[in-house]
C-alpha positions in Angstrom: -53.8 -167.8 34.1 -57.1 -166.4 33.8 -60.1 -168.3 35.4 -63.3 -168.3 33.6 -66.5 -169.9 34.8 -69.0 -170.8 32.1 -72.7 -171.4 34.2 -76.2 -170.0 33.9 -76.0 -168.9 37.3 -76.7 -165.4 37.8 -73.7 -164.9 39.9 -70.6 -167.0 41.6 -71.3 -169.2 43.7 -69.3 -168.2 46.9 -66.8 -170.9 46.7 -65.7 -169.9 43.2 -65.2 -166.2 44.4 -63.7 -166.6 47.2 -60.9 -169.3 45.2 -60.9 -166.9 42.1 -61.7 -163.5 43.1 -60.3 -161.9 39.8 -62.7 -164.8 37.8 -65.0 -164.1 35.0 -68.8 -166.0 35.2 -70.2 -165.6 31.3 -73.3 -168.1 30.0 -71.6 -168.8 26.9 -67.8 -168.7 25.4 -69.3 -166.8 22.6 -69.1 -163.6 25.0 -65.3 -164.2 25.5 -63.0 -163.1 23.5 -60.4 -165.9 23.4 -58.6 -165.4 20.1 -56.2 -167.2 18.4 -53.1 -165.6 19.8 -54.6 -167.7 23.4 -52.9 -170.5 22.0 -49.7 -169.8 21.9 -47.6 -171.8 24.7 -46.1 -168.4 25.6 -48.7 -167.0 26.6 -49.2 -166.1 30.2 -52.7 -166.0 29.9 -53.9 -168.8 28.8 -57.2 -169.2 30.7 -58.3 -172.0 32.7 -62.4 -173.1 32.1 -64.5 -174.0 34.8 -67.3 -175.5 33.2 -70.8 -175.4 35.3 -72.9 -179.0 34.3 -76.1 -179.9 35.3 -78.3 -182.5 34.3 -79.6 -181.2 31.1 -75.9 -180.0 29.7 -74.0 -183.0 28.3 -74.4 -182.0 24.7 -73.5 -178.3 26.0 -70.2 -179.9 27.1 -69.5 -181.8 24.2 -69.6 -178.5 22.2 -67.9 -176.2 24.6 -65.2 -178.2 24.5 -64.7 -178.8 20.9 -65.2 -174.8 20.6 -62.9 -173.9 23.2 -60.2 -176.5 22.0 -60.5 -174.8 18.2 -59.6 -171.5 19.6 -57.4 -172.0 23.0 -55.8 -174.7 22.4 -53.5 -174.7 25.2 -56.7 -174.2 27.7 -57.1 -176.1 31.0 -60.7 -176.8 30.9 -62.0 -178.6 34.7 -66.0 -180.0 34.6 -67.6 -179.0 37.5 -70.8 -180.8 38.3 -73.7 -180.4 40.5 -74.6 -184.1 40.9 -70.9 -186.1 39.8 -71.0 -189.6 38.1 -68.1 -191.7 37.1 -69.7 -192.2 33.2 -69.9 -188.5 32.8 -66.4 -187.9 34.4 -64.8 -190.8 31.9 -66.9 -188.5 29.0 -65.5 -185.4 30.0 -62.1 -186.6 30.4 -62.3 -188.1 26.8 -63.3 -184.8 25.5 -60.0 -183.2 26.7 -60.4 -181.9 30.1 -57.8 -182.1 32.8 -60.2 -181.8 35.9 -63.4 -183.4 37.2 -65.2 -182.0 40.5 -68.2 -181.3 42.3 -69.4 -177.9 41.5 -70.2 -176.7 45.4 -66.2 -178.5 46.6 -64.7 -175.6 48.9 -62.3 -172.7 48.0 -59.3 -174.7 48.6 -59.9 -177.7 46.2 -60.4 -175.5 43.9 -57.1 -173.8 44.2 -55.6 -177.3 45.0 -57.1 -178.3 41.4 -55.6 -175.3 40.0 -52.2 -176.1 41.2 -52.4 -179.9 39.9 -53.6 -179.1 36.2 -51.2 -176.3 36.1 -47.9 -178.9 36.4 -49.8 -181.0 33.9 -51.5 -183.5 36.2 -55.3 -184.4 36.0 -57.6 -183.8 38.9 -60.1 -186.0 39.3 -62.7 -187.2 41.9 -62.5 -189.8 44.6 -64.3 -192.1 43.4 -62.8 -192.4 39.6 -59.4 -191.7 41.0 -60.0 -195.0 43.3 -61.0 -196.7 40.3 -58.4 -196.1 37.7 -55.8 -196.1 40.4 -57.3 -200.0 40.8 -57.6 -200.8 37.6 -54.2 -199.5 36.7 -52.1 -201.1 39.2 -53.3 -204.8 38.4 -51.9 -204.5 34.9 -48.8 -203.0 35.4 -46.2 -203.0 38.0 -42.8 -201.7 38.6 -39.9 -203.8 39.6 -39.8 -203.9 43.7 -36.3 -202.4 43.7 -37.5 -199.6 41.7 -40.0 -199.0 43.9 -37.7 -198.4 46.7 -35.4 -196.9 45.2 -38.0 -194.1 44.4 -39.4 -194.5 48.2 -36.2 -194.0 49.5 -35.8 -190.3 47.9 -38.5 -189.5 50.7 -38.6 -188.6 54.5 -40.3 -191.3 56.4 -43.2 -188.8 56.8 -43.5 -188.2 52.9 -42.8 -192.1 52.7 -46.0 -192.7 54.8 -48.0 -189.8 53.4 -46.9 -191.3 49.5 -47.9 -194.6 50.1 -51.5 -194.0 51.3 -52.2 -191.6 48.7 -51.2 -194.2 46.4 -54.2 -196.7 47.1 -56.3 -193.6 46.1 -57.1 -191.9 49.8 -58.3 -188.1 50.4 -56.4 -186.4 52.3 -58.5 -186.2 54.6 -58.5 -190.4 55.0 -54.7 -189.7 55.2 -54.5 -187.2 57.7 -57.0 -189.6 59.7 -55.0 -192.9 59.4 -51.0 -190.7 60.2 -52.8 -188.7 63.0 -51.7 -185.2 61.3 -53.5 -182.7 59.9 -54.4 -182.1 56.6 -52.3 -179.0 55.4 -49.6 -181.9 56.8 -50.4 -183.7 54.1 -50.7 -181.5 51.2 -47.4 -180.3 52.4 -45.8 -183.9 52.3 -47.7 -184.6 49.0 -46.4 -181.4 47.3 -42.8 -182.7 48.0 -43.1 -186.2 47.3 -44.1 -184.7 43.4 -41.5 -182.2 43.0 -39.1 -184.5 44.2 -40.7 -187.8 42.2 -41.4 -185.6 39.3 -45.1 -187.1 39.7 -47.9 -184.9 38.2 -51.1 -186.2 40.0 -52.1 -189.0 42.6 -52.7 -191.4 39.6 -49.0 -191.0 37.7 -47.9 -191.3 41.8 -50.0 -194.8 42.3 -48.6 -195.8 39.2 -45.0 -195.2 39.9 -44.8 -196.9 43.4 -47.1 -200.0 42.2 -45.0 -203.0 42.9 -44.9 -205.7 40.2 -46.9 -209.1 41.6 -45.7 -212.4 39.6 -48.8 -214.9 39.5 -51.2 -212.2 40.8 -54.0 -213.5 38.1 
């Protein structure tokens, strides 16, 4: 899929360049030509938007949105922000995008957010992740003998690896607490969701939440 940055900078920032070399940077959609055709499911390339917010943009975002979901309706669209918020990140997720990031995270999160949105999941930051992940796991619960049953598809490793990334740790706090390296765990965590069929971190916290009788 094609990757398009929409931001008043003059020029990429490095990180996106380096991610996305083949990436467009426009101001405005308006000097795209995403046609109608875009929204065909077939088609290969449907673009992904990386949209640049700053302070002064929310009603910028709101539109851009709309505009691009009139005419690519089958776009991934990712807010990238300079200063992130968990009201603006809710807003933006409401709107219809899949993704949620600082605007300056490195070349690799960006490809790792490519990845996720691409097999349908929703990237979002730490904090909000932590939050819903919270939030979502106190009102529902799956029976304890599903939950194993689903654990036991796993390697003790991905076991490990799963159930950390299910109380909404980076994988950086995971490759802390296990003692392994990152790339360990991205590895682990790539085959725990082809293998669970989980899209994202939250559908992952979700599906290995054990139900808790009495818990309020």
């Amino acid at each position: 899929m094609q990757d398009i940055f929409v931001s008043t900078l003059a020029a990429h920032l490095n990180s996106w360049s380096e991610a996305f070399p083949e990436s467009q940077l426009v101001a405005d959609i308006a000097a795209i030509a995403v046609g109608p055709d875009s929204s065909d499911a077939g088609n290969q390339s449907t673009p992904t938007f990386w949209l640049h917010m700053n302070e002064d943009r929310q009603q910028w975002m709101t539109n851009t949105i709309a505009a691009i979901g009139q005419h690519c309706a089958n776009a991934k669209i990712v807010v990238l922000a300079n200063v992130p918020n968990h009201a603006e990140s809710l807003h933006a997720l409401s709107l219809g995008a899949v993704g949620y990031a600082h605007a300056y995270v490195a070349p690799e999160v960006l490809k790792e957010i490519k990845t996720v949105i691409s097999h349908g999941g929703l990237w979002l930051g730490q904090q909000l992740l932590q939050h819903l992940i919270e939030t979502s796991t106190k009102v529902a619960g799956n029976k304890p003998e599903r939950v194993d049953a689903l654990l036991a598809q796993l390697t003790r490793r991905e076991r490990e690896v799963a159930v950390e990334a299910a109380k909404g740790l980076s994988n950086k706090e995971i490759a802390r607490i296990l003692n392994i390296t990152e790339r360990t765990v991205k590895a682990h965590l790539a085959a725990t969701f082809e293998r669970l069929g989980a899209k994202d971190r939250l559908q992952l916290a979700l599906m290995l939440n054990r139900y808790q009788p009495g818990l309020f």
